[in-house]
Jmol script that loads the backbone (N, CA, C; Angstrom):
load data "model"
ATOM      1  N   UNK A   1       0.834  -1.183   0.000  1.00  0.00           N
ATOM      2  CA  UNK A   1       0.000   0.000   0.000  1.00  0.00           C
ATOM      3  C   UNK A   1       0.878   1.245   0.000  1.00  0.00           C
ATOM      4  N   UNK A   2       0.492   2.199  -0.590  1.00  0.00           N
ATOM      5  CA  UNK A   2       0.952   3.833  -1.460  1.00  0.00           C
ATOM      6  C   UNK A   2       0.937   3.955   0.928  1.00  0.00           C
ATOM      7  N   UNK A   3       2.316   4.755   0.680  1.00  0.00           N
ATOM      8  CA  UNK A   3       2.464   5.947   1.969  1.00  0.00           C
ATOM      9  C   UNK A   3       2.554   5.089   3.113  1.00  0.00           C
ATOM     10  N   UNK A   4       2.915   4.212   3.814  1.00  0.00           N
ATOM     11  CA  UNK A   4       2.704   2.929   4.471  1.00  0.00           C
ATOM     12  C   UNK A   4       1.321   2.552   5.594  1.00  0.00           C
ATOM     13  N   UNK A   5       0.272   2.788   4.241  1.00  0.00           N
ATOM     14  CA  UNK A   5      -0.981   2.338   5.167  1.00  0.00           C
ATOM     15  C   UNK A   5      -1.627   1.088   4.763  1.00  0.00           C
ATOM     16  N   UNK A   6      -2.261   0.526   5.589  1.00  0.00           N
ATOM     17  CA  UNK A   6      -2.390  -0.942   5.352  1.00  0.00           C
ATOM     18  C   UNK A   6      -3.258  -1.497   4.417  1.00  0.00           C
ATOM     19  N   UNK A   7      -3.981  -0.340   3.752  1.00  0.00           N
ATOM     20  CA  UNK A   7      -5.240  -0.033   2.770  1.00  0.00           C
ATOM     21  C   UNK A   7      -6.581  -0.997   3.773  1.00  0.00           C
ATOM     22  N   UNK A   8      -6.683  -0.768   4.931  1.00  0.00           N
ATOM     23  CA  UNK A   8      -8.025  -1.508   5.211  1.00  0.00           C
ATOM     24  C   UNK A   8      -8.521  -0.811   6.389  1.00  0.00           C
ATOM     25  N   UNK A   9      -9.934  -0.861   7.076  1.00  0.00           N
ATOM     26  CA  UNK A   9     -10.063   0.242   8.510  1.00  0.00           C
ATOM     27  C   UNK A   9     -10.987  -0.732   9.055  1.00  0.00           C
ATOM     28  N   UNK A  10     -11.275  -0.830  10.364  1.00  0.00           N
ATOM     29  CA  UNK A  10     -12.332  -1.812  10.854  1.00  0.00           C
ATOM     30  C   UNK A  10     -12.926  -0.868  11.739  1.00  0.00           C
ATOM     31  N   UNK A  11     -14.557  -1.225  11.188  1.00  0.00           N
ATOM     32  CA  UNK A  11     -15.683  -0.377  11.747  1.00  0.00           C
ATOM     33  C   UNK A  11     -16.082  -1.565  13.464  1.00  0.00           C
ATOM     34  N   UNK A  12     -16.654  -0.691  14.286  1.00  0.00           N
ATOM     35  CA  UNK A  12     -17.157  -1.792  15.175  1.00  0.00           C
ATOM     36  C   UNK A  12     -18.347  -0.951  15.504  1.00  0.00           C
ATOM     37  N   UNK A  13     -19.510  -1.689  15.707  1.00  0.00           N
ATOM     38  CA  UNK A  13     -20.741  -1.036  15.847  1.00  0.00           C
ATOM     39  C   UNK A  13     -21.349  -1.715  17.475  1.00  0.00           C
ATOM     40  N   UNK A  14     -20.853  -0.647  18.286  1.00  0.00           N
ATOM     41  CA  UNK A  14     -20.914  -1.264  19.677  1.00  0.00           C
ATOM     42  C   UNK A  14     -22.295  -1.470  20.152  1.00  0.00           C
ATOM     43  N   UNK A  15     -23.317  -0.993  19.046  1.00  0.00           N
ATOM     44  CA  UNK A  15     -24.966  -1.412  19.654  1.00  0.00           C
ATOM     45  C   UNK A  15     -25.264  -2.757  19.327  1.00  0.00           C
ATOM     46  N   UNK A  16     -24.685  -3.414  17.946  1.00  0.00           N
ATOM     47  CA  UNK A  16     -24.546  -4.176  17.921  1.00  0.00           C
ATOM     48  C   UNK A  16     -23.928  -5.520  18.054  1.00  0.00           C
ATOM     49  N   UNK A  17     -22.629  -5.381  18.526  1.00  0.00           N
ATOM     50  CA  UNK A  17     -21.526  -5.668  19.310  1.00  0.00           C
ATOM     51  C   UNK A  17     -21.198  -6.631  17.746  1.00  0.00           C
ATOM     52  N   UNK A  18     -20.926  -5.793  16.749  1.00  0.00           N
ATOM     53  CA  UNK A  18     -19.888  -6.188  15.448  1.00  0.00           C
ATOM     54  C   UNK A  18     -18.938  -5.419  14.524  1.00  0.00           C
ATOM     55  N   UNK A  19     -18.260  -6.597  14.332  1.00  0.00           N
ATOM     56  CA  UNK A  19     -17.269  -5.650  13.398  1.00  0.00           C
ATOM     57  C   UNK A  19     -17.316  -5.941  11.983  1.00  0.00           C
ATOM     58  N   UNK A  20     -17.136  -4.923  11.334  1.00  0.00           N
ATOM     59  CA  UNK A  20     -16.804  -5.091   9.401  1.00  0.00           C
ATOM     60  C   UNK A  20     -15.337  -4.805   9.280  1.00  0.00           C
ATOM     61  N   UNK A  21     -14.352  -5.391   8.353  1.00  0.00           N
ATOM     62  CA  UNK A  21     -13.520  -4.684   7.583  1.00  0.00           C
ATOM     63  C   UNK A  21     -13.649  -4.081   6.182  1.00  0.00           C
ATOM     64  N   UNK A  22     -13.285  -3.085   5.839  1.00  0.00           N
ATOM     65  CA  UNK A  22     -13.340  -1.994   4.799  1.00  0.00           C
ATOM     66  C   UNK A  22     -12.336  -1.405   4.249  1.00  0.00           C
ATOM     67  N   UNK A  23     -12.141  -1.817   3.176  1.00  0.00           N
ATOM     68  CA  UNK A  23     -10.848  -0.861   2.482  1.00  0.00           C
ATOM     69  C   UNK A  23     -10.823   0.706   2.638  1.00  0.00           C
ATOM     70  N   UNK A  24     -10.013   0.991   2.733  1.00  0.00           N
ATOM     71  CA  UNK A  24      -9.487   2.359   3.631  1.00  0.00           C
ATOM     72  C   UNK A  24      -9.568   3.353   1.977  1.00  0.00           C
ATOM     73  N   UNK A  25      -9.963   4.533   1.935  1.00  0.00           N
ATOM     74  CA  UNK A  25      -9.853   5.433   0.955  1.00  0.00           C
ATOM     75  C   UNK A  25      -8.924   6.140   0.716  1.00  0.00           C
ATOM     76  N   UNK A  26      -8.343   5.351  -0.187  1.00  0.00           N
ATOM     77  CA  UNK A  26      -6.789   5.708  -0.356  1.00  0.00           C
ATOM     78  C   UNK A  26      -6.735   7.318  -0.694  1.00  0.00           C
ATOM     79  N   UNK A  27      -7.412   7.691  -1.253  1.00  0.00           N
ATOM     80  CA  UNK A  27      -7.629   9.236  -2.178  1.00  0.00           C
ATOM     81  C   UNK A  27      -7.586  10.220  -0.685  1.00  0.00           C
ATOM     82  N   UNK A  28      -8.457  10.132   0.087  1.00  0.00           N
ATOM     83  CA  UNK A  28      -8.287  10.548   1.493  1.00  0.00           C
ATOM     84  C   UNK A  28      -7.394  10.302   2.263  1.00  0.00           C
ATOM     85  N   UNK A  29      -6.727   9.062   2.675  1.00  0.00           N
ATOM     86  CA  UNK A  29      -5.588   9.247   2.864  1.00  0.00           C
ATOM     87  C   UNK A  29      -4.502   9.619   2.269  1.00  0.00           C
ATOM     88  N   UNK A  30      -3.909   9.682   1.342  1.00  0.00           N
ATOM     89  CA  UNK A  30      -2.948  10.683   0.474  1.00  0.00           C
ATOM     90  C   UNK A  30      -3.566  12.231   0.851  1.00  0.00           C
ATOM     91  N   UNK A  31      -4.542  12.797   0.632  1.00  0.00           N
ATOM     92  CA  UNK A  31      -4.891  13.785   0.818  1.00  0.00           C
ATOM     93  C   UNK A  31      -4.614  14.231   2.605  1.00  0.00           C
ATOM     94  N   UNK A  32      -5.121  13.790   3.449  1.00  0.00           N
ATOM     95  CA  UNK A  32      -5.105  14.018   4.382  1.00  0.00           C
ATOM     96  C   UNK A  32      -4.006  13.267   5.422  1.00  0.00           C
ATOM     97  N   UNK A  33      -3.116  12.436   4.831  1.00  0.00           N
ATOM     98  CA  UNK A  33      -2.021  12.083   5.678  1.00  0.00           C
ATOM     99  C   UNK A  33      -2.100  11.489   6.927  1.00  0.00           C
ATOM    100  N   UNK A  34      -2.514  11.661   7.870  1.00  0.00           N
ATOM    101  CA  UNK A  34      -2.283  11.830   9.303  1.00  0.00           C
ATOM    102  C   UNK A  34      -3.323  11.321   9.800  1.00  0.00           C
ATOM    103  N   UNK A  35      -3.608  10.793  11.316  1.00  0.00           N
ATOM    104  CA  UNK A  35      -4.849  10.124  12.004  1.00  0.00           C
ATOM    105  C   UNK A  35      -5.802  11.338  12.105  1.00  0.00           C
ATOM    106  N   UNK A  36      -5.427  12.080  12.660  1.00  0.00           N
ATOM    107  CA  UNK A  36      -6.461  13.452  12.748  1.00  0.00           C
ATOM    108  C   UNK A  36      -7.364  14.010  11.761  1.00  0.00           C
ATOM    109  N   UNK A  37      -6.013  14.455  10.327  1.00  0.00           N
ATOM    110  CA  UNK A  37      -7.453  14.670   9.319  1.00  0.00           C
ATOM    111  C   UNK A  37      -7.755  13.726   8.621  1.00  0.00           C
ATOM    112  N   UNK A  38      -7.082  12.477   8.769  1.00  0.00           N
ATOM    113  CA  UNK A  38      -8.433  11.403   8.372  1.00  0.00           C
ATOM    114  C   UNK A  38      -9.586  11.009   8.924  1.00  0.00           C
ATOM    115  N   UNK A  39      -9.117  11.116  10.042  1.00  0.00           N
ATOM    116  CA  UNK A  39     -10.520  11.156  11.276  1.00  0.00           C
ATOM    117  C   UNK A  39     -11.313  12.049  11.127  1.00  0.00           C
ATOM    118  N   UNK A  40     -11.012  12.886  10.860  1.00  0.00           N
ATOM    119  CA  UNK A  40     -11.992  14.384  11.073  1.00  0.00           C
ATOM    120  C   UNK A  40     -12.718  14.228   9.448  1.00  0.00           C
ATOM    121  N   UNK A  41     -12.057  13.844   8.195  1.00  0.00           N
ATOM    122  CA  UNK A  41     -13.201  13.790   7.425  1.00  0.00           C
ATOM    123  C   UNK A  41     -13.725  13.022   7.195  1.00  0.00           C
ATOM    124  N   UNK A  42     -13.420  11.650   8.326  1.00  0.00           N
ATOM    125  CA  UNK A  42     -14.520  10.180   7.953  1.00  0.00           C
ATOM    126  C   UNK A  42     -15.591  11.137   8.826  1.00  0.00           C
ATOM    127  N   UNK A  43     -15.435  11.385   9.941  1.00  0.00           N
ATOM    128  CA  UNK A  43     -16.357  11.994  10.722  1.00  0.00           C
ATOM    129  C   UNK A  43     -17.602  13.055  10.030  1.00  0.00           C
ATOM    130  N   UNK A  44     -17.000  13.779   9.418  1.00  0.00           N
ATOM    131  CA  UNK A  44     -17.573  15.018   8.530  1.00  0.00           C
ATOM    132  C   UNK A  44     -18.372  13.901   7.473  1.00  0.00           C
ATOM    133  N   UNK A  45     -17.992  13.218   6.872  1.00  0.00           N
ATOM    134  CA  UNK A  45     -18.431  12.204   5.602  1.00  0.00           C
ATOM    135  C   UNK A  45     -19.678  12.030   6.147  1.00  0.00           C
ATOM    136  N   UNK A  46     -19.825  11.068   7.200  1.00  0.00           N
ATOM    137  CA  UNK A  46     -20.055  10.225   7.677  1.00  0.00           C
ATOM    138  C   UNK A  46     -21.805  10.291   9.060  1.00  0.00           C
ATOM    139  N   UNK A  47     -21.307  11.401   9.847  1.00  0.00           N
ATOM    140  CA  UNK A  47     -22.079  11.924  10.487  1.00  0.00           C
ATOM    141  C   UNK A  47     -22.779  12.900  10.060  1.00  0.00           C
ATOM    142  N   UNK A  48     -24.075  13.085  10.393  1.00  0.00           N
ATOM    143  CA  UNK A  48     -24.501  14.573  10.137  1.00  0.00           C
ATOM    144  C   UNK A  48     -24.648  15.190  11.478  1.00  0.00           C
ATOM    145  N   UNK A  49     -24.426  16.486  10.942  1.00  0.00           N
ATOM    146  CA  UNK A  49     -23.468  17.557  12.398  1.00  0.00           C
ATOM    147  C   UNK A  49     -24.857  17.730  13.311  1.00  0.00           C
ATOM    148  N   UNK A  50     -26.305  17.713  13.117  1.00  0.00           N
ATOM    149  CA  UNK A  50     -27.183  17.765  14.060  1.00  0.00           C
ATOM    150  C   UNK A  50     -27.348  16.754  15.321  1.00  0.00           C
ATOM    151  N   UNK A  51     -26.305  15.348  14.732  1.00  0.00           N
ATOM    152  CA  UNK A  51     -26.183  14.445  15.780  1.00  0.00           C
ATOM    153  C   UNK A  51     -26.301  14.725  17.104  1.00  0.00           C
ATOM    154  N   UNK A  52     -26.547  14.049  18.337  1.00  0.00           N
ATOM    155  CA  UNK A  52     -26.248  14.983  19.430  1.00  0.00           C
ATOM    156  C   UNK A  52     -24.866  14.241  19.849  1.00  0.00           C
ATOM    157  N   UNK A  53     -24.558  14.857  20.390  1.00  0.00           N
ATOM    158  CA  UNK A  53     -22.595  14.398  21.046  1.00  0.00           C
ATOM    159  C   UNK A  53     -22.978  12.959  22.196  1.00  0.00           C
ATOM    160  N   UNK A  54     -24.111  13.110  22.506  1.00  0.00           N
ATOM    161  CA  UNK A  54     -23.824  11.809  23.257  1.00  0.00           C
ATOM    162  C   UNK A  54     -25.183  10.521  23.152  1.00  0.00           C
ATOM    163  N   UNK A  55     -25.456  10.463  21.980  1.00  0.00           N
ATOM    164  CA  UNK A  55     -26.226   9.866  21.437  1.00  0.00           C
ATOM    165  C   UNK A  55     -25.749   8.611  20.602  1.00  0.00           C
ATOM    166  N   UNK A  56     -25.846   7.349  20.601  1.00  0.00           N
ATOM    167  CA  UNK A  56     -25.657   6.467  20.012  1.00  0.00           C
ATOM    168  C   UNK A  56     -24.798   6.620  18.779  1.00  0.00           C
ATOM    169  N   UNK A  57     -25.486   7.907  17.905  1.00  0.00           N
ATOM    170  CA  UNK A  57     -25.358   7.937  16.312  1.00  0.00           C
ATOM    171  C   UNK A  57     -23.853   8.785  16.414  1.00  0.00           C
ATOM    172  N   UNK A  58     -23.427   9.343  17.931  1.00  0.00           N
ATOM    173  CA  UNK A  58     -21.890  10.194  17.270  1.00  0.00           C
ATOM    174  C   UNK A  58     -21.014   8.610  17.209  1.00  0.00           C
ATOM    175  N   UNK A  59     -19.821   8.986  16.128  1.00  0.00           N
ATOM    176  CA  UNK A  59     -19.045   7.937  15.698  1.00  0.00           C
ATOM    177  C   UNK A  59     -17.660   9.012  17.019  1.00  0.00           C
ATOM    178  N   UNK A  60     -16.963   7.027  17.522  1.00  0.00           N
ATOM    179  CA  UNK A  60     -16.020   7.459  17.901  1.00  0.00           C
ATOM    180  C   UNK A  60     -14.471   6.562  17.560  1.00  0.00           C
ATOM    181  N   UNK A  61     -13.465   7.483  16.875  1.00  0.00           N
ATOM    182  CA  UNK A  61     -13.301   7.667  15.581  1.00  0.00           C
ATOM    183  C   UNK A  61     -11.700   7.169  15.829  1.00  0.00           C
ATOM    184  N   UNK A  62     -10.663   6.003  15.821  1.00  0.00           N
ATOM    185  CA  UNK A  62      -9.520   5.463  16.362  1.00  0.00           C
ATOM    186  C   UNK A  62      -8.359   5.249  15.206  1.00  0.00           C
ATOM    187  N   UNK A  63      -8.074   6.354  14.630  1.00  0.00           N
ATOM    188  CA  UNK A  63      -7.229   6.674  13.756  1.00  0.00           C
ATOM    189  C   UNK A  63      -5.966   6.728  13.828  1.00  0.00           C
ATOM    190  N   UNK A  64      -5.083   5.757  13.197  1.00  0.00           N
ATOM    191  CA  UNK A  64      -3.492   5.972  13.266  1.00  0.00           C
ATOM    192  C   UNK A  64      -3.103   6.480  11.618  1.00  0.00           C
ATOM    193  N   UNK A  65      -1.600   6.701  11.812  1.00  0.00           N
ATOM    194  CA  UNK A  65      -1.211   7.696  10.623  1.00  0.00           C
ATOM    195  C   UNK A  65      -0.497   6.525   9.919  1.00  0.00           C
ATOM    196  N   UNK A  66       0.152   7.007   8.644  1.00  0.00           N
ATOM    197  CA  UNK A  66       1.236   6.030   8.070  1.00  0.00           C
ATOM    198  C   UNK A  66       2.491   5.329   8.638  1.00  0.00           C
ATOM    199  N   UNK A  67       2.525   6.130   9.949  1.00  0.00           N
ATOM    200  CA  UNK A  67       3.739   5.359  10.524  1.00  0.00           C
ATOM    201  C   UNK A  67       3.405   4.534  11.338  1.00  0.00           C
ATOM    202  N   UNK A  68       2.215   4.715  11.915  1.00  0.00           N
ATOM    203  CA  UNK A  68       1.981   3.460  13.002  1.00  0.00           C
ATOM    204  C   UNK A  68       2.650   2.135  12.982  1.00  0.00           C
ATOM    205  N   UNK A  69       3.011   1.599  13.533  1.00  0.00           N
ATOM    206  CA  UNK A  69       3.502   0.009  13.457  1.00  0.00           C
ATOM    207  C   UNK A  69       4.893   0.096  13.170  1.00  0.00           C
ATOM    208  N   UNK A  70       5.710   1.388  12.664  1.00  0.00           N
ATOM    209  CA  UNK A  70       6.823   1.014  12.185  1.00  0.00           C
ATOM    210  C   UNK A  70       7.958   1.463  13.412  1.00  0.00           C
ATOM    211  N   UNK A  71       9.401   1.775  12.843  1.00  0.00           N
ATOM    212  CA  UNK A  71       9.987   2.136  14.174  1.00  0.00           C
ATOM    213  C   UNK A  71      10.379   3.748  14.266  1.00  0.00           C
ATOM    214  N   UNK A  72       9.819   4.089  13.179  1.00  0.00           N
ATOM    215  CA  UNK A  72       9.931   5.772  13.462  1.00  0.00           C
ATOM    216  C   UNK A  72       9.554   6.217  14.732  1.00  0.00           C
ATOM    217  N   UNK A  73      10.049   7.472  14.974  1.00  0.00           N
ATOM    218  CA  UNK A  73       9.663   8.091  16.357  1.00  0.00           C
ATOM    219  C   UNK A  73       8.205   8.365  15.954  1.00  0.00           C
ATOM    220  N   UNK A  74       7.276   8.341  17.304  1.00  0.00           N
ATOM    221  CA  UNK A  74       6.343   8.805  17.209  1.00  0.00           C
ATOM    222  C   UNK A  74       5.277   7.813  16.607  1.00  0.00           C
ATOM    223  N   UNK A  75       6.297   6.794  16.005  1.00  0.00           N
ATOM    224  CA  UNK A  75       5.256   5.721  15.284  1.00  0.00           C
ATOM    225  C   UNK A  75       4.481   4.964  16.142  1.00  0.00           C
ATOM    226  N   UNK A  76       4.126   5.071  17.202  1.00  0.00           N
ATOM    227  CA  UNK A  76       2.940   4.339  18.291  1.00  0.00           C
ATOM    228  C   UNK A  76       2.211   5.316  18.792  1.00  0.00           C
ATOM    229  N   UNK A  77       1.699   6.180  17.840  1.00  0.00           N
ATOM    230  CA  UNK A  77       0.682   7.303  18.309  1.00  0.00           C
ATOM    231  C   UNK A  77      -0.601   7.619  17.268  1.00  0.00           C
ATOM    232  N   UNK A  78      -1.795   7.378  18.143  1.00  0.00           N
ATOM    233  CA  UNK A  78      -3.051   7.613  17.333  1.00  0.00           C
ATOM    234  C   UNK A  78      -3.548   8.908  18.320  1.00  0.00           C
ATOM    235  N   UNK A  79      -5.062   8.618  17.172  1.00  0.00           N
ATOM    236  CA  UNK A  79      -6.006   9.939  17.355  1.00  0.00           C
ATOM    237  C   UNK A  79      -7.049   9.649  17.811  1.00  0.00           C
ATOM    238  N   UNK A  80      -7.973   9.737  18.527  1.00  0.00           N
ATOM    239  CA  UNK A  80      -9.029   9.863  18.963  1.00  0.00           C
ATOM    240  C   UNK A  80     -10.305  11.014  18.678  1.00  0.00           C
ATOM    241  N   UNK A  81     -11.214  10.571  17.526  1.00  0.00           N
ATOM    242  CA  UNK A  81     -12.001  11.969  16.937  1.00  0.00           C
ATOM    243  C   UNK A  81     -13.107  11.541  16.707  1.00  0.00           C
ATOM    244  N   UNK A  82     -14.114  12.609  17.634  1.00  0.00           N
ATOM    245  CA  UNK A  82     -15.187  12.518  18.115  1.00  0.00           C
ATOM    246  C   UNK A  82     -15.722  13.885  17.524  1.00  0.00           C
ATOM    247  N   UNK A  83     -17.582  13.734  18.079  1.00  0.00           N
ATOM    248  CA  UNK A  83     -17.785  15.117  18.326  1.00  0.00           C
ATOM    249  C   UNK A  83     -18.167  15.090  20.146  1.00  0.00           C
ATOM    250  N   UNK A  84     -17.723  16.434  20.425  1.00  0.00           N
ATOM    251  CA  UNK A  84     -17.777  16.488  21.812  1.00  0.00           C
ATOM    252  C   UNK A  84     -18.806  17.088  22.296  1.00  0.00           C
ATOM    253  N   UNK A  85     -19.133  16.466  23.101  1.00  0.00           N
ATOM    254  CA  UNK A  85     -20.246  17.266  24.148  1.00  0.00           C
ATOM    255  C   UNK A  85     -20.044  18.610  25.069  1.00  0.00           C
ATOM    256  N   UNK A  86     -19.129  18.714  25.117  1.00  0.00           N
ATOM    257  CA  UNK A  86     -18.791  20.195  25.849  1.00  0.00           C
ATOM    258  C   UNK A  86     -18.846  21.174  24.960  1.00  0.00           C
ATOM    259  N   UNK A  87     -18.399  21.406  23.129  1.00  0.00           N
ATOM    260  CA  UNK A  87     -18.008  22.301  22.393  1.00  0.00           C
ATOM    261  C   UNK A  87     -19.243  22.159  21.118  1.00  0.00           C
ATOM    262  N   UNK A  88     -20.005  21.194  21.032  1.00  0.00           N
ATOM    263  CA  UNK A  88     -20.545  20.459  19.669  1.00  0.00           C
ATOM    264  C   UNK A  88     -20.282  20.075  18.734  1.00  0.00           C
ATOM    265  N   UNK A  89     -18.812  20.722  18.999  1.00  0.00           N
ATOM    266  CA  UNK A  89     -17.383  20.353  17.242  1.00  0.00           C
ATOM    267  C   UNK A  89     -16.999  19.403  17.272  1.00  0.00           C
ATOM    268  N   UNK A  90     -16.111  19.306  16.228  1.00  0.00           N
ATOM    269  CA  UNK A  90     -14.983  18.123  16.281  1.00  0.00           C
ATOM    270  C   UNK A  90     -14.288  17.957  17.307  1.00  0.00           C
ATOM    271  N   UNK A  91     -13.655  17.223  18.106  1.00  0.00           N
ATOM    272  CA  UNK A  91     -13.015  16.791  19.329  1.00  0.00           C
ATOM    273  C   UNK A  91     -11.785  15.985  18.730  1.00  0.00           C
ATOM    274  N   UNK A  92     -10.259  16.259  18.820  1.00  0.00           N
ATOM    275  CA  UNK A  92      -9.487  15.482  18.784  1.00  0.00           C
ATOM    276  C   UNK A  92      -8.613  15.301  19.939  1.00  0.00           C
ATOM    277  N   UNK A  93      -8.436  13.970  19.898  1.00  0.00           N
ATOM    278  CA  UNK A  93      -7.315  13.782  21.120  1.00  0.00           C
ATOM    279  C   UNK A  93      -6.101  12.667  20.668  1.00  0.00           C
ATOM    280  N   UNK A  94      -4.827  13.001  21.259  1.00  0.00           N
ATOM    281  CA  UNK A  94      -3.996  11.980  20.338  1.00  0.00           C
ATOM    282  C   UNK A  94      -3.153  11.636  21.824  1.00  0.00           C
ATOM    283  N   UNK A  95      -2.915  10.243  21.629  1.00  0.00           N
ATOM    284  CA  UNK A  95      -2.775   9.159  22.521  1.00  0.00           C
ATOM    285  C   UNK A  95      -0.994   8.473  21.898  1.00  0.00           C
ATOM    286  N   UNK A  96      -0.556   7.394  22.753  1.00  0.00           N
ATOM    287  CA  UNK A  96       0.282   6.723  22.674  1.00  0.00           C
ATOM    288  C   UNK A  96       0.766   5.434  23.286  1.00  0.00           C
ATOM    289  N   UNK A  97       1.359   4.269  23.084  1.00  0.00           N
ATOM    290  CA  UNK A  97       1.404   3.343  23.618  1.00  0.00           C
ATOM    291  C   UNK A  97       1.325   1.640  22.881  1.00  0.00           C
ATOM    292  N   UNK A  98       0.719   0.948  23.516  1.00  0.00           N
ATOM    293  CA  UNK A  98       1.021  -0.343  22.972  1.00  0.00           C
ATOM    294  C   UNK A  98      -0.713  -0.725  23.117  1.00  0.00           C
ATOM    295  N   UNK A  99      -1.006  -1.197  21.584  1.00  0.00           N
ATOM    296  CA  UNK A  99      -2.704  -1.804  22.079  1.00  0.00           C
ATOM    297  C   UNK A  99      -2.318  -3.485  22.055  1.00  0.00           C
ATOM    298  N   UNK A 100      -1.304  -3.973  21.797  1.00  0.00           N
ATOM    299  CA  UNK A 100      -1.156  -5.749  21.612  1.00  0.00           C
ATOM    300  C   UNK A 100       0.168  -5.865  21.449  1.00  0.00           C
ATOM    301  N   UNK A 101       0.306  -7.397  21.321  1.00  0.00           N
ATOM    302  CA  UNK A 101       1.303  -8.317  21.521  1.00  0.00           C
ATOM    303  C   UNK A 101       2.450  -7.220  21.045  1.00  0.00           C
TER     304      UNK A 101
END
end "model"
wireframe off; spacefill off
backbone 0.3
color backbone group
């Protein structure tokens, strides 16, 4: 895969307690690079902004960049992108660490 992303994203739909895999939009990622503004325009795509922030229907949104997995600095850091209940906007938060083996 173009930019080192894995070309795939997994949805999980926690009302229903399942998951899909989905090829990742490559055109958006080239465009937007990074966990954040890929997050922020699956979010925008995806949601409509009247949602309420803490209602079933907001998506909450676990985005890593092209480096994830590798040994670059910084390469064990995602995004977290929501809409928030305190502001009604976009909400990003970016995290770090180990999720497995």
């Amino acid at each position: 895969m173009p930019y080192g992303w894995t070309g795939q994203l997994l949805r999980t739909d926690l009302t229903k307690g399942s998951t899909t895999k989905e090829p990742l939009n490559l055109e958006w990622a080239r465009e937007y690079i990074g966990g954040r503004g890929l997050g922020t325009r699956y979010l925008y795509e995806e949601m409509d902004p009247t949602v309420d922030a803490l209602s079933p229907d907001n998506k909450l949104i676990f985005a890593t960049g092209p480096l994830t997995g590798t040994y670059a600095p910084t390469g064990g850091r995602y995004m977290v992108i929501c809409k928030s209940p305190l502001t009604d906007a976009v909400a990003c938060s970016n995290s770090g660490g180990y999720w497995g083996p």
